[in-house]
mmCIF file of the N, C-alpha and C atoms, coordinates in Angstrom:
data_MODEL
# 
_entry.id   MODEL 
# 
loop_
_atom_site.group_PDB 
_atom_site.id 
_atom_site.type_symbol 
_atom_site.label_atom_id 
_atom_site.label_alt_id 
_atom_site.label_comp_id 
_atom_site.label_asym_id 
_atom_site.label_entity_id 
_atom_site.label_seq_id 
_atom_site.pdbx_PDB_ins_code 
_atom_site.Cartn_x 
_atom_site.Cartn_y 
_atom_site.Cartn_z 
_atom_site.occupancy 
_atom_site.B_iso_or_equiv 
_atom_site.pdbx_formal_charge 
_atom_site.auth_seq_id 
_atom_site.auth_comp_id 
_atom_site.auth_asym_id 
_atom_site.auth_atom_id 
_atom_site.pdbx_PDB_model_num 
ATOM 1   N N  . UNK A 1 1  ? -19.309 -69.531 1.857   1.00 0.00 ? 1  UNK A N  1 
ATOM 2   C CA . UNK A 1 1  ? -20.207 -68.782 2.710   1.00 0.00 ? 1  UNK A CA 1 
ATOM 3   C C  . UNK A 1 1  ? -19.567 -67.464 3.152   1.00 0.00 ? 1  UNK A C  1 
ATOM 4   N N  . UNK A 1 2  ? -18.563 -67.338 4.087   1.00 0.00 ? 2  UNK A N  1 
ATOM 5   C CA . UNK A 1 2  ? -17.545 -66.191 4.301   1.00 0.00 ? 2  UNK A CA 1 
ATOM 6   C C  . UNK A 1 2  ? -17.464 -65.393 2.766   1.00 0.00 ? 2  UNK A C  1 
ATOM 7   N N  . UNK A 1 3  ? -17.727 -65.948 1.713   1.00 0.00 ? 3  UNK A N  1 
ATOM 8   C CA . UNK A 1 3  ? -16.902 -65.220 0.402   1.00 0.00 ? 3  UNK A CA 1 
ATOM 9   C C  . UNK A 1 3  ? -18.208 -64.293 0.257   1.00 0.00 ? 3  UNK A C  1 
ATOM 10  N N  . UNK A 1 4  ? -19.421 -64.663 0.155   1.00 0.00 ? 4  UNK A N  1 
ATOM 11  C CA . UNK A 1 4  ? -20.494 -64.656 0.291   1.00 0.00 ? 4  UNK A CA 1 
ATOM 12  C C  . UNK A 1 4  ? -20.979 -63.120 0.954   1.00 0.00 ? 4  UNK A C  1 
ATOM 13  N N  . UNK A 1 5  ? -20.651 -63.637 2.291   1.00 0.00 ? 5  UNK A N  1 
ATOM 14  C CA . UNK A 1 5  ? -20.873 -62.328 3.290   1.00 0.00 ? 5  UNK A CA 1 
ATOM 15  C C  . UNK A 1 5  ? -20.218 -61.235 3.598   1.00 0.00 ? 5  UNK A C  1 
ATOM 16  N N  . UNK A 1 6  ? -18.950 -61.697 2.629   1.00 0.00 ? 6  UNK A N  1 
ATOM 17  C CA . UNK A 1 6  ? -17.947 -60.213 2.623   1.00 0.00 ? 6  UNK A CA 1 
ATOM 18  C C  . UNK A 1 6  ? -18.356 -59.913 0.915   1.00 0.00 ? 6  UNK A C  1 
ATOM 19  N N  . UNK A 1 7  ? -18.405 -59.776 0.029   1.00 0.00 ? 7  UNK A N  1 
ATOM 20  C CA . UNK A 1 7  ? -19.361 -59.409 -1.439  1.00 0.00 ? 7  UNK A CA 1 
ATOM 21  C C  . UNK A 1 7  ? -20.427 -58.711 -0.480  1.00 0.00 ? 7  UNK A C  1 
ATOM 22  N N  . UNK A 1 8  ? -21.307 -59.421 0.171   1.00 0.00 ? 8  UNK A N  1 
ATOM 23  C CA . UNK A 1 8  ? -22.461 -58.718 0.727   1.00 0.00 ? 8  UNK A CA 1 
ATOM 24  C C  . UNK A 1 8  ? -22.033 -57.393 1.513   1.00 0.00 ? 8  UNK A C  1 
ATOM 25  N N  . UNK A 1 9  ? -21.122 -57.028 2.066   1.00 0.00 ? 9  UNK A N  1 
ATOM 26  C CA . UNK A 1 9  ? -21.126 -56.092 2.681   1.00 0.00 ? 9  UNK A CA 1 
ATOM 27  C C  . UNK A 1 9  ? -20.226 -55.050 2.046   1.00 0.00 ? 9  UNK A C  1 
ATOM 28  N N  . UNK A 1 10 ? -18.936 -55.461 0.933   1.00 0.00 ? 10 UNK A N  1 
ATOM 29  C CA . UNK A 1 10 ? -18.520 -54.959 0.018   1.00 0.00 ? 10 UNK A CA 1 
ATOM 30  C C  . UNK A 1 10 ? -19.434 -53.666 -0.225  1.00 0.00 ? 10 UNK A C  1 
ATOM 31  N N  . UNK A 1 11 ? -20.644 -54.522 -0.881  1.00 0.00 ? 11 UNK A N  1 
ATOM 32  C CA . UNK A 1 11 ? -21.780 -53.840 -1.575  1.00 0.00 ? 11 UNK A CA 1 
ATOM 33  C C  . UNK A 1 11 ? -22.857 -52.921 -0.851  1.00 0.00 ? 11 UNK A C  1 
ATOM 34  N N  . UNK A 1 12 ? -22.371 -53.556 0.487   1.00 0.00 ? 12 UNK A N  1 
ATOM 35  C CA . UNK A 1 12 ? -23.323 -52.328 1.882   1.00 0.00 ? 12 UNK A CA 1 
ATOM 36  C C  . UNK A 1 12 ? -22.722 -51.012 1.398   1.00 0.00 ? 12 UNK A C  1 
ATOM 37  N N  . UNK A 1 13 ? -21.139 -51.428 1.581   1.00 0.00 ? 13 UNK A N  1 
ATOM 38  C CA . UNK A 1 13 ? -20.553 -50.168 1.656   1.00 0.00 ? 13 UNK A CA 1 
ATOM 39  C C  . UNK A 1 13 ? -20.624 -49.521 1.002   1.00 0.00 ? 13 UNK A C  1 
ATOM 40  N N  . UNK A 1 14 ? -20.016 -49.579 -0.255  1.00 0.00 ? 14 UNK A N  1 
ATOM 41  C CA . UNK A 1 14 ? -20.100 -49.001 -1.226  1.00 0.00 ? 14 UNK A CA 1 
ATOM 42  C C  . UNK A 1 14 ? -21.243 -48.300 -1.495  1.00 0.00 ? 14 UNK A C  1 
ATOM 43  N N  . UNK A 1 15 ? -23.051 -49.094 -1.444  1.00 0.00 ? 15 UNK A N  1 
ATOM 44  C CA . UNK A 1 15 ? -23.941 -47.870 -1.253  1.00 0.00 ? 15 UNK A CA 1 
ATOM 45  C C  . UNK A 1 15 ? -23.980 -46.940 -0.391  1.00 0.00 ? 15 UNK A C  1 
ATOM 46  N N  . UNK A 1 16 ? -23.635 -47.181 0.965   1.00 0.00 ? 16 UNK A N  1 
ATOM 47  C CA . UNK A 1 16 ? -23.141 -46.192 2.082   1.00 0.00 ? 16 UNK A CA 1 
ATOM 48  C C  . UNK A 1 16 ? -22.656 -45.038 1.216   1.00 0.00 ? 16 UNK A C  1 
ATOM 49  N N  . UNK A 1 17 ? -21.796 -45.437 0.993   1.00 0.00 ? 17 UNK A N  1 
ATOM 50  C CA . UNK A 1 17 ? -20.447 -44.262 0.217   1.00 0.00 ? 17 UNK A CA 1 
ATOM 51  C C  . UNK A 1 17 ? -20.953 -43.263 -1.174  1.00 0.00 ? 17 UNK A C  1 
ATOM 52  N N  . UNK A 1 18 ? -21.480 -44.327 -1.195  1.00 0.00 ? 18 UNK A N  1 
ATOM 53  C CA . UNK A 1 18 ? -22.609 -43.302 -2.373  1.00 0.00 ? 18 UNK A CA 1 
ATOM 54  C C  . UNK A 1 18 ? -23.831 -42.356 -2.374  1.00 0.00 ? 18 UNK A C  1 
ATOM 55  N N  . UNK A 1 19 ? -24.461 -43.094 -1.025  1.00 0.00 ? 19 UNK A N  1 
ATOM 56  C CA . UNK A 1 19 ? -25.384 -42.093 -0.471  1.00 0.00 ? 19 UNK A CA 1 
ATOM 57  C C  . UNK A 1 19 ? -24.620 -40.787 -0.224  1.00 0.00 ? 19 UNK A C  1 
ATOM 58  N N  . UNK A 1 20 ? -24.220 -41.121 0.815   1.00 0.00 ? 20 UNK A N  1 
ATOM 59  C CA . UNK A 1 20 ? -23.379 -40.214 1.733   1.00 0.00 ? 20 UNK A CA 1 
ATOM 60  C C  . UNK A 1 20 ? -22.371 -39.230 0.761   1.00 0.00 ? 20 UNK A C  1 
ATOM 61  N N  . UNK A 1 21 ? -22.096 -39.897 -0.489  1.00 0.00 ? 21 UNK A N  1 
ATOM 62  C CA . UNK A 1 21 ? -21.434 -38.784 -1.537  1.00 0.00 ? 21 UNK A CA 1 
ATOM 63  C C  . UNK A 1 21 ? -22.493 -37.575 -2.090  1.00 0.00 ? 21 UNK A C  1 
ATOM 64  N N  . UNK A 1 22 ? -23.666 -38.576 -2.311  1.00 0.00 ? 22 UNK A N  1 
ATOM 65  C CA . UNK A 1 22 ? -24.691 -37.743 -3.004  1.00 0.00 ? 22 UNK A CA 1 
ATOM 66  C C  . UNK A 1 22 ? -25.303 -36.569 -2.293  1.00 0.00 ? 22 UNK A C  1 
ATOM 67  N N  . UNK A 1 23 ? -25.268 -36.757 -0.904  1.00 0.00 ? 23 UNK A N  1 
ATOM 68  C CA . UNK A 1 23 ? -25.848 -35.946 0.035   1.00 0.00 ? 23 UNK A CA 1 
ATOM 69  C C  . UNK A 1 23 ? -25.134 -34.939 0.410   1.00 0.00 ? 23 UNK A C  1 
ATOM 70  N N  . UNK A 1 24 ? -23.452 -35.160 0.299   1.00 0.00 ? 24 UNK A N  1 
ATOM 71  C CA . UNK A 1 24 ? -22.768 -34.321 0.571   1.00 0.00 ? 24 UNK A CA 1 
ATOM 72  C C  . UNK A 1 24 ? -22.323 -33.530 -0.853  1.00 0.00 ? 24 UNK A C  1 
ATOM 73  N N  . UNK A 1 25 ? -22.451 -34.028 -1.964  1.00 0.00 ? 25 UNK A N  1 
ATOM 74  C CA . UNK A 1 25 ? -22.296 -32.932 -3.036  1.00 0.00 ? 25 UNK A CA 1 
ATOM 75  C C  . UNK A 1 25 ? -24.021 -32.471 -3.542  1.00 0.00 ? 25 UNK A C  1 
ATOM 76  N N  . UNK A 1 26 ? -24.990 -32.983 -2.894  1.00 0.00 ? 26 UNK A N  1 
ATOM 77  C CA . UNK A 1 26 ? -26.584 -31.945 -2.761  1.00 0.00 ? 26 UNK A CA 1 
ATOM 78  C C  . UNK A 1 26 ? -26.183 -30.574 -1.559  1.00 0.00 ? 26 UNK A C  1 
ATOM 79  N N  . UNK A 1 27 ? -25.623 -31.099 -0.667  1.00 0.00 ? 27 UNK A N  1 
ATOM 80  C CA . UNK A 1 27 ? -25.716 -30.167 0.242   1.00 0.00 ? 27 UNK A CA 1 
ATOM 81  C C  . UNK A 1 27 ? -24.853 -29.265 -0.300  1.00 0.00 ? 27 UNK A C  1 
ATOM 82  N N  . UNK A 1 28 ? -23.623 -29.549 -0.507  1.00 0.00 ? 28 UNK A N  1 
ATOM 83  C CA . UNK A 1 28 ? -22.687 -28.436 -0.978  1.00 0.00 ? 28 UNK A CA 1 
ATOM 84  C C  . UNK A 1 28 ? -23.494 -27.131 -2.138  1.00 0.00 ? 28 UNK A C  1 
ATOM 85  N N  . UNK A 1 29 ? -24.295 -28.174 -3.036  1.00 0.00 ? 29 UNK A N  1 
ATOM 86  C CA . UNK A 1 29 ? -24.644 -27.239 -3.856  1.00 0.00 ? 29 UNK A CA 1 
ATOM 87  C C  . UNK A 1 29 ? -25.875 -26.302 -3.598  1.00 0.00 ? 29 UNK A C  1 
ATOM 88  N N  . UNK A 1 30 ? -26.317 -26.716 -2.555  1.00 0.00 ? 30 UNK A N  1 
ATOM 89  C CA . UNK A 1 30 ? -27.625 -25.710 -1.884  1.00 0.00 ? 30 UNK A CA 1 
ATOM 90  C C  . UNK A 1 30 ? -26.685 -24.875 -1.700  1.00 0.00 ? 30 UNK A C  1 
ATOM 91  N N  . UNK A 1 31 ? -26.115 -24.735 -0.286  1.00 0.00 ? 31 UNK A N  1 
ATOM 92  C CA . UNK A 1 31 ? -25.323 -23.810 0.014   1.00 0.00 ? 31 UNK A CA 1 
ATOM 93  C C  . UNK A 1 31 ? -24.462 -22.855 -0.554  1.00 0.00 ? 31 UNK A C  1 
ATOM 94  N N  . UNK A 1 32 ? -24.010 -23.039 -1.634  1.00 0.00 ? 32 UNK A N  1 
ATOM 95  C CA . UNK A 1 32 ? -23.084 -22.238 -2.650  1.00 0.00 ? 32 UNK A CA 1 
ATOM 96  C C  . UNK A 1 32 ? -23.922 -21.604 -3.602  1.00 0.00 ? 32 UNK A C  1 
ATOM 97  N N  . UNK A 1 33 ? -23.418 -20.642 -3.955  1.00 0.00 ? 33 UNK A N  1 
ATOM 98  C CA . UNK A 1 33 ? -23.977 -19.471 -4.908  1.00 0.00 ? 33 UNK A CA 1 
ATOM 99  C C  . UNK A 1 33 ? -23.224 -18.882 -5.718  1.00 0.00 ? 33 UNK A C  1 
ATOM 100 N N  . UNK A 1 34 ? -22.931 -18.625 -7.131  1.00 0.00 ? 34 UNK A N  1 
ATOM 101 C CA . UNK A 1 34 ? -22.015 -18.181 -7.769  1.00 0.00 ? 34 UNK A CA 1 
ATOM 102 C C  . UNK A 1 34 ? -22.396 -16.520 -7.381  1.00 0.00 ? 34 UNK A C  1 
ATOM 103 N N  . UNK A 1 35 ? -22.949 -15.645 -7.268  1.00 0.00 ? 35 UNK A N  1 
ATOM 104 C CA . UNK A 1 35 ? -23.371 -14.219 -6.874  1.00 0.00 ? 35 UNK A CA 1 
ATOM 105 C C  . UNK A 1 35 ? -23.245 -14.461 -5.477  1.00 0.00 ? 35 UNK A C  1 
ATOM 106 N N  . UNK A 1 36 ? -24.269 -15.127 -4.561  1.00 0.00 ? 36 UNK A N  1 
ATOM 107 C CA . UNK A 1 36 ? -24.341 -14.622 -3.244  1.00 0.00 ? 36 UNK A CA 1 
ATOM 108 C C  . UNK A 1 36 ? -25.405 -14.009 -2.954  1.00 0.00 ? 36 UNK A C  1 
ATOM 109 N N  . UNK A 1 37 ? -26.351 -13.460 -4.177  1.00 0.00 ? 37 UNK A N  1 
ATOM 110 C CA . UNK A 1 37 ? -27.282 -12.731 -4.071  1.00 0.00 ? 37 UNK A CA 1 
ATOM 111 C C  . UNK A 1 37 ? -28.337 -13.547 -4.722  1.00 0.00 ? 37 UNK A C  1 
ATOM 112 N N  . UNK A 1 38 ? -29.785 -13.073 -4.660  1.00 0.00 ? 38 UNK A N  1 
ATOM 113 C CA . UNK A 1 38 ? -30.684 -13.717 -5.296  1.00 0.00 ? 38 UNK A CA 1 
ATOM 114 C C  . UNK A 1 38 ? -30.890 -13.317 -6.188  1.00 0.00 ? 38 UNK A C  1 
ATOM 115 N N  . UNK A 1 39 ? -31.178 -14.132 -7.523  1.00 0.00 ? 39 UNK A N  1 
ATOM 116 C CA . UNK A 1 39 ? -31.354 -13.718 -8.777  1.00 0.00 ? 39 UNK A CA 1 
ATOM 117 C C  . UNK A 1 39 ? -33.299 -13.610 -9.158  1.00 0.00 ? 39 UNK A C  1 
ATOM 118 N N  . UNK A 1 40 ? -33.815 -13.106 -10.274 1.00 0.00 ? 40 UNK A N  1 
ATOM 119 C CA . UNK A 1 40 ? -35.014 -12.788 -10.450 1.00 0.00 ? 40 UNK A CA 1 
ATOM 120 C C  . UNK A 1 40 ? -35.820 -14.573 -11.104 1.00 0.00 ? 40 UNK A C  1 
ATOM 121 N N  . UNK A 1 41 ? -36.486 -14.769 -11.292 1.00 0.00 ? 41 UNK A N  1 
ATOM 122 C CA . UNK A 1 41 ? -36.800 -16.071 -10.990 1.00 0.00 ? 41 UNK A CA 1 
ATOM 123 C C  . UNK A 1 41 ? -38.427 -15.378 -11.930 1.00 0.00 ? 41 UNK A C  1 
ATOM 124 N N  . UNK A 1 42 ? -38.609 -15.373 -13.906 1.00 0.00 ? 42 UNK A N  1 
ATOM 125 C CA . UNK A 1 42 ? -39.699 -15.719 -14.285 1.00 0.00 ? 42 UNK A CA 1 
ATOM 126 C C  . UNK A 1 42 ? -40.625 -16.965 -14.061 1.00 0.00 ? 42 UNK A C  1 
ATOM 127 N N  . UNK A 1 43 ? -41.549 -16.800 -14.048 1.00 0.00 ? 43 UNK A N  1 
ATOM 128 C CA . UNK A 1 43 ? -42.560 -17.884 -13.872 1.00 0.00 ? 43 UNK A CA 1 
ATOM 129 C C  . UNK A 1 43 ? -43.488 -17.752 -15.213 1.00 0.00 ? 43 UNK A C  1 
ATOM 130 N N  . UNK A 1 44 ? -43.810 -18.233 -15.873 1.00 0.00 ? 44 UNK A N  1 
ATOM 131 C CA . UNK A 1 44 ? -44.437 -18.078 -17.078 1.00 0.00 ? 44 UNK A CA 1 
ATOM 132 C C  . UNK A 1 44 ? -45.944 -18.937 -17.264 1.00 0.00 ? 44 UNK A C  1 
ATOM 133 N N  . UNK A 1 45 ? -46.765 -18.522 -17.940 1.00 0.00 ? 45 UNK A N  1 
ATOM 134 C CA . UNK A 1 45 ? -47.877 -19.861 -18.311 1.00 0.00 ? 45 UNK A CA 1 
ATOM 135 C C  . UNK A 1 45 ? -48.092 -19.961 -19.895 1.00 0.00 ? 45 UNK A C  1 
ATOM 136 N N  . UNK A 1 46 ? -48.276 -21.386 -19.419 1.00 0.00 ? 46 UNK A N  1 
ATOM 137 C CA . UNK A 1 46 ? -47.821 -21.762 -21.219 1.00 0.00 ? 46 UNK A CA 1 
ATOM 138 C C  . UNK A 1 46 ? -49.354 -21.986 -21.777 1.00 0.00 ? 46 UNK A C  1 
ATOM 139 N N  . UNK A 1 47 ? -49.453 -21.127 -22.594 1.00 0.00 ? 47 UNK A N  1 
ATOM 140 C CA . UNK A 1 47 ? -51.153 -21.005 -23.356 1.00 0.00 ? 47 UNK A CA 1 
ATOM 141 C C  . UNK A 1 47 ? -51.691 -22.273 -24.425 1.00 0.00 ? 47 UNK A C  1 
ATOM 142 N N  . UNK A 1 48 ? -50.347 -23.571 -24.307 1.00 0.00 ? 48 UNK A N  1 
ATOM 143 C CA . UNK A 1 48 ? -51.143 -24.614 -24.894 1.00 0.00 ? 48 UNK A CA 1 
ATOM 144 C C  . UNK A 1 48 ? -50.973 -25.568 -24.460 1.00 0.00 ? 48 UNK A C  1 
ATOM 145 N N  . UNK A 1 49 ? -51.030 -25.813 -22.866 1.00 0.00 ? 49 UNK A N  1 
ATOM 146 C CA . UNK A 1 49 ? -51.472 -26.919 -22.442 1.00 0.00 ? 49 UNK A CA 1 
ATOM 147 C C  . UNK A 1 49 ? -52.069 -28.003 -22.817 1.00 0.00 ? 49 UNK A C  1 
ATOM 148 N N  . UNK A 1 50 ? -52.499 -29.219 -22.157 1.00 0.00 ? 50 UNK A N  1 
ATOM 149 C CA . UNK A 1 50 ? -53.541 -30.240 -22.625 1.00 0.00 ? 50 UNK A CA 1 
ATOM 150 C C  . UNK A 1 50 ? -55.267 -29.466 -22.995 1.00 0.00 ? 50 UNK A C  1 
ATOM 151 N N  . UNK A 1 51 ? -55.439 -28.810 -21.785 1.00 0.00 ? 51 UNK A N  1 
ATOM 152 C CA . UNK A 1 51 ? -56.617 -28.854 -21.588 1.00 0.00 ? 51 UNK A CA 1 
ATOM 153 C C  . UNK A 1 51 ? -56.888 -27.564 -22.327 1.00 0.00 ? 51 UNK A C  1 
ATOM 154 N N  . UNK A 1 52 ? -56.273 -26.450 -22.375 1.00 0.00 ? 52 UNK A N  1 
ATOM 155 C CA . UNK A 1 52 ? -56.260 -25.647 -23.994 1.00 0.00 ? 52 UNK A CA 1 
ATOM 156 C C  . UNK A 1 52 ? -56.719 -26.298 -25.481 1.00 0.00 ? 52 UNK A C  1 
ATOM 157 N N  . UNK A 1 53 ? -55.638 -27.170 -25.588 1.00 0.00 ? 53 UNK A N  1 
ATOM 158 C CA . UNK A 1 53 ? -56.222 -27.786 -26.847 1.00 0.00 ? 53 UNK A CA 1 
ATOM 159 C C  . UNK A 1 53 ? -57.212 -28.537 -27.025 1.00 0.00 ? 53 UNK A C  1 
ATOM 160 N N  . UNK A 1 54 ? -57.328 -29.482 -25.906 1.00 0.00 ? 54 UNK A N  1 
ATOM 161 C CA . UNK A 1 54 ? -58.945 -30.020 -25.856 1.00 0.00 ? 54 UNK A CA 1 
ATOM 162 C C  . UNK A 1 54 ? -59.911 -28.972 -26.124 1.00 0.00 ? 54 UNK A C  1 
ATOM 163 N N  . UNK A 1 55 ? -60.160 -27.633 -25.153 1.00 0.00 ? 55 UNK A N  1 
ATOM 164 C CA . UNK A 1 55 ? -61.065 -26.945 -25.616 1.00 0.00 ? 55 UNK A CA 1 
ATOM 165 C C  . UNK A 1 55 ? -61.328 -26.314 -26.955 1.00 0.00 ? 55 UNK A C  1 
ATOM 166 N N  . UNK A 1 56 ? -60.036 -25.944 -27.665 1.00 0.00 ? 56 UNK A N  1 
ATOM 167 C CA . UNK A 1 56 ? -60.428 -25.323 -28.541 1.00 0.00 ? 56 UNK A CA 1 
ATOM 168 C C  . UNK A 1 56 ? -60.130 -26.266 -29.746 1.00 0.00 ? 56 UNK A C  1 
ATOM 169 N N  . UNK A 1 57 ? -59.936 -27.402 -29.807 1.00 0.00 ? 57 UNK A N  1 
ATOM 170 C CA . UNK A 1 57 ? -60.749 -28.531 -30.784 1.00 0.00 ? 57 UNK A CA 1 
ATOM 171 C C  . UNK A 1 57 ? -62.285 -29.244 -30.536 1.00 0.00 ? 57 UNK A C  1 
ATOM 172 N N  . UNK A 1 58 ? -62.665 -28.512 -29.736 1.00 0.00 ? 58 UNK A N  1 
ATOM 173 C CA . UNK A 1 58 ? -63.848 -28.668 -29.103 1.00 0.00 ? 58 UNK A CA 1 
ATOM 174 C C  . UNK A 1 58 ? -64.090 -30.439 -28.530 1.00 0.00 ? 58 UNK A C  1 
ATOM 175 N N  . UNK A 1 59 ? -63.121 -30.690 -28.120 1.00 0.00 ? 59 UNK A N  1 
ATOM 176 C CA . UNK A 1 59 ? -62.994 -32.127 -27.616 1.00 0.00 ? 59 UNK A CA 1 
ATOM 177 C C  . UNK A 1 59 ? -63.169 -32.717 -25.693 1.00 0.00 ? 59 UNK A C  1 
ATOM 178 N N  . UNK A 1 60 ? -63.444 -30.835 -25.617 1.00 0.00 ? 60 UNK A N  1 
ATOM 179 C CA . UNK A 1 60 ? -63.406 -30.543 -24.181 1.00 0.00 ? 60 UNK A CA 1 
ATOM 180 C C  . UNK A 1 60 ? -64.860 -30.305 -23.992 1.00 0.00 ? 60 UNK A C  1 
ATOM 181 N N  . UNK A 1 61 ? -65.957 -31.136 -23.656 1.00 0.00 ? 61 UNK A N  1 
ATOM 182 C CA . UNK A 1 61 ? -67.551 -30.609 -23.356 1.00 0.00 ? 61 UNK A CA 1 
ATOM 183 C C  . UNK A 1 61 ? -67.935 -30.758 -22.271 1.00 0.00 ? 61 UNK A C  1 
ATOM 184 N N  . UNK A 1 62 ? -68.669 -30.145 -21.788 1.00 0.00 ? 62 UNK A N  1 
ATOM 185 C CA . UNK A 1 62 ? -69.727 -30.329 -20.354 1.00 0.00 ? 62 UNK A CA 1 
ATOM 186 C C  . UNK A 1 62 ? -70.979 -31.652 -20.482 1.00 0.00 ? 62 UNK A C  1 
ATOM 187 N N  . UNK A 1 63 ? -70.372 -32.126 -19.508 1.00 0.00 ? 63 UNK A N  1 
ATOM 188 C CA . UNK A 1 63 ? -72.024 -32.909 -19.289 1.00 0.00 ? 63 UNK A CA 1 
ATOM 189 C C  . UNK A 1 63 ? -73.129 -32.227 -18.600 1.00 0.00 ? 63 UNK A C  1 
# 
């Protein structure tokens, strides 16, 4: 039973430690910037979507 409930908390910890890693190397990497400055950021649209090709196999109709 004791063997039991220390495995069980072994395993608390250890996710503890892992959260708490993950959060602290997310945060680090928000914060850091190789420039410092903001870079330009394209946004693009992609002309063959789903609903592109539905229409123009004509598989796309109005009721």
């Amino acid at each position: 039973m004791q063997q039991q409930r220390s495995r069980k908390i072994l395993i608390l910890v250890l996710f503890l430690a892992l959260i708490v890693g993950g959060i602290w190397y997310g945060g680090s990497q928000l914060f850091t910037s190789s420039s410092g400055k903001l870079k330009t950021v394209t946004i693009g649209y992609q002309a063959a979507d789903e609903v592109d090709v539905f229409r123009l196999r004509g598989q796309l109709v109005k009721k």
